[in-house]
C-alpha positions in Angstrom: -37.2 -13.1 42.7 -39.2 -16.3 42.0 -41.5 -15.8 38.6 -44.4 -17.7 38.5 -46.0 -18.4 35.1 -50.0 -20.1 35.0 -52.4 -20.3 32.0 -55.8 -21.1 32.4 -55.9 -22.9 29.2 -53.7 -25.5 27.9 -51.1 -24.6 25.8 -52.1 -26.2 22.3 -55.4 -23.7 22.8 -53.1 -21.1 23.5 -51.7 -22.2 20.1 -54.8 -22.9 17.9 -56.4 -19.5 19.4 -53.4 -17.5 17.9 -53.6 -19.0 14.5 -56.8 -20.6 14.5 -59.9 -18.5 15.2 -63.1 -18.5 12.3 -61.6 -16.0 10.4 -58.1 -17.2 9.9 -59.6 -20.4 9.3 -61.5 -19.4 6.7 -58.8 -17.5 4.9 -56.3 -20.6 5.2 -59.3 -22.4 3.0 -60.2 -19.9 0.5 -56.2 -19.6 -0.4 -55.9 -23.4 -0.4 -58.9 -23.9 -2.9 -57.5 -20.9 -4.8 -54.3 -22.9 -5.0 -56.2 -26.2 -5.7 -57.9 -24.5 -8.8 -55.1 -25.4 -11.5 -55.6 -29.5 -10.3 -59.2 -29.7 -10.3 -60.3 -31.4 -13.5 -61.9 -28.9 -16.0 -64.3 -29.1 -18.6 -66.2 -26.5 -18.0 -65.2 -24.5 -15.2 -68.1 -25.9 -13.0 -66.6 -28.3 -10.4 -64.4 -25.1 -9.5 -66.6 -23.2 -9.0 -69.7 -24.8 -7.1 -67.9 -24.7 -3.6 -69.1 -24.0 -0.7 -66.2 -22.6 2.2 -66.8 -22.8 5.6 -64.5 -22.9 9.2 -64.9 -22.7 12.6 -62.2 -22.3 14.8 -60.2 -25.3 14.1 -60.6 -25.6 10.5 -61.5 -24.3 7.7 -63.7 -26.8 5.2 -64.0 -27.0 1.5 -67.0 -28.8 0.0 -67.0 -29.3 -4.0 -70.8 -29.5 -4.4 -71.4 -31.0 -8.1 -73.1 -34.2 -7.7 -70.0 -36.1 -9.5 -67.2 -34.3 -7.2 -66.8 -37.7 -5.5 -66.0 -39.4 -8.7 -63.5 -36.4 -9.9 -61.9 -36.7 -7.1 -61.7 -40.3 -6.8 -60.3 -40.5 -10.1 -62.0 -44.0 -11.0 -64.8 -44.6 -13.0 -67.8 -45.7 -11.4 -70.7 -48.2 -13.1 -72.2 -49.8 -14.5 -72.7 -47.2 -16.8 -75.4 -48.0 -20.0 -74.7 -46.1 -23.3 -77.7 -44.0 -24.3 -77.8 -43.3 -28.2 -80.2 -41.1 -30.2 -80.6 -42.5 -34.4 -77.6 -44.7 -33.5 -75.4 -41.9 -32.1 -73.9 -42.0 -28.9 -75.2 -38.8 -26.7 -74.3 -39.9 -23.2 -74.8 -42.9 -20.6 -76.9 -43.3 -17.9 -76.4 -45.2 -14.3 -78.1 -46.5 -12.1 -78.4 -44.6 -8.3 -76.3 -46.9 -6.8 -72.6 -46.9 -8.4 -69.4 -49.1 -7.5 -65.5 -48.1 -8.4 -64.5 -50.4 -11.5 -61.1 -50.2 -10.8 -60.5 -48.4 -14.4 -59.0 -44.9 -13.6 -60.1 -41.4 -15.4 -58.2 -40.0 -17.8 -58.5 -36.3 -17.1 -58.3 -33.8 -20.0 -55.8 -31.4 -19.6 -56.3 -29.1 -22.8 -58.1 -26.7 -20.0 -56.6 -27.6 -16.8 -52.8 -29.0 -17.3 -52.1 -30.7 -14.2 -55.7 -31.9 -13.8 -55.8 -34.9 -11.2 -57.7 -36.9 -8.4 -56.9 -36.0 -5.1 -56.5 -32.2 -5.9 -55.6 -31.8 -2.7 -52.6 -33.8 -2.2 -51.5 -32.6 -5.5 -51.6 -29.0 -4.4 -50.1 -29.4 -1.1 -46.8 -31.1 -2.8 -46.7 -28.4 -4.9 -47.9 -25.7 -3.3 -47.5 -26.0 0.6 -44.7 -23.6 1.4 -46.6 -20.9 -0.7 -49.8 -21.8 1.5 -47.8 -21.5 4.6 -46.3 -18.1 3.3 -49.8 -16.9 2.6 -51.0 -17.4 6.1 -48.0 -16.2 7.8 -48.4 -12.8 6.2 -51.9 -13.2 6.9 -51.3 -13.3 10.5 -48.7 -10.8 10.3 -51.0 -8.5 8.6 -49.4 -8.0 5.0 
């Protein structure tokens, strides 16, 4: 008996259509930012939480929205930055629209947020990957 085996598709779309898909996608993201929460600087909780998540059937996306997520995440302070000062106190600086990198790192608090760093991302998935690959496993299994 001779067994003859054809796809119509390659197999890596085979693959991705298995595990990939907008939905799965788009649970894969919402557990990685979960997961990301605990290394996204905090002050007051707003970076966190003004994301948008969205996927389509390769990936899932995770946009932090505050206008100074790109310097959070970045982790270097950008400038110039002009001190602005009210009866002589200090209240805040202001910039100019177009900032450049000053090569001076952020120091993060970490009174809210304890492992607060750039690159949440990274820092997550070194932590954090096998737990994110467990997550999506029972996910696609159903649990």
């Amino acid at each position: 008996m001779d067994i003859k085996l054809e796809w119509n598709k390659p197999i890596d779309t085979l693959a991705r259509e298995k595990v990939g898909g907008r939905s799965n996608m788009l649970f894969l993201a919402q557990v990685a930012k979960n997961y990301m929460d605990e290394y996204v600087p905090k002050d007051n909780g707003i970076l966190a939480q003004n994301v948008r998540i969205t996927a389509d059937d390769d990936a899932g996306h995770i946009l932090y929205n505050s206008p100074y997520a790109h310097y959070q995440y970045m982790g270097e302070v950008y400038g110039p930055n002009y001190p602005i000062t009210n009866g002589g106190n200090l209240v805040g600086f202001y910039s100019p629209e177009h900032k450049m990198p000053t090569g001076k790192k952020l120091e993060y608090s970490k009174f809210r947020n304890p492992l607060a760093t750039d690159h949440w991302d990274k820092a997550m998935m070194t932590a954090r990957e096998n737990d994110l690959a467990k997550s999506f496993e029972n996910h696609l299994k159903g649990k």
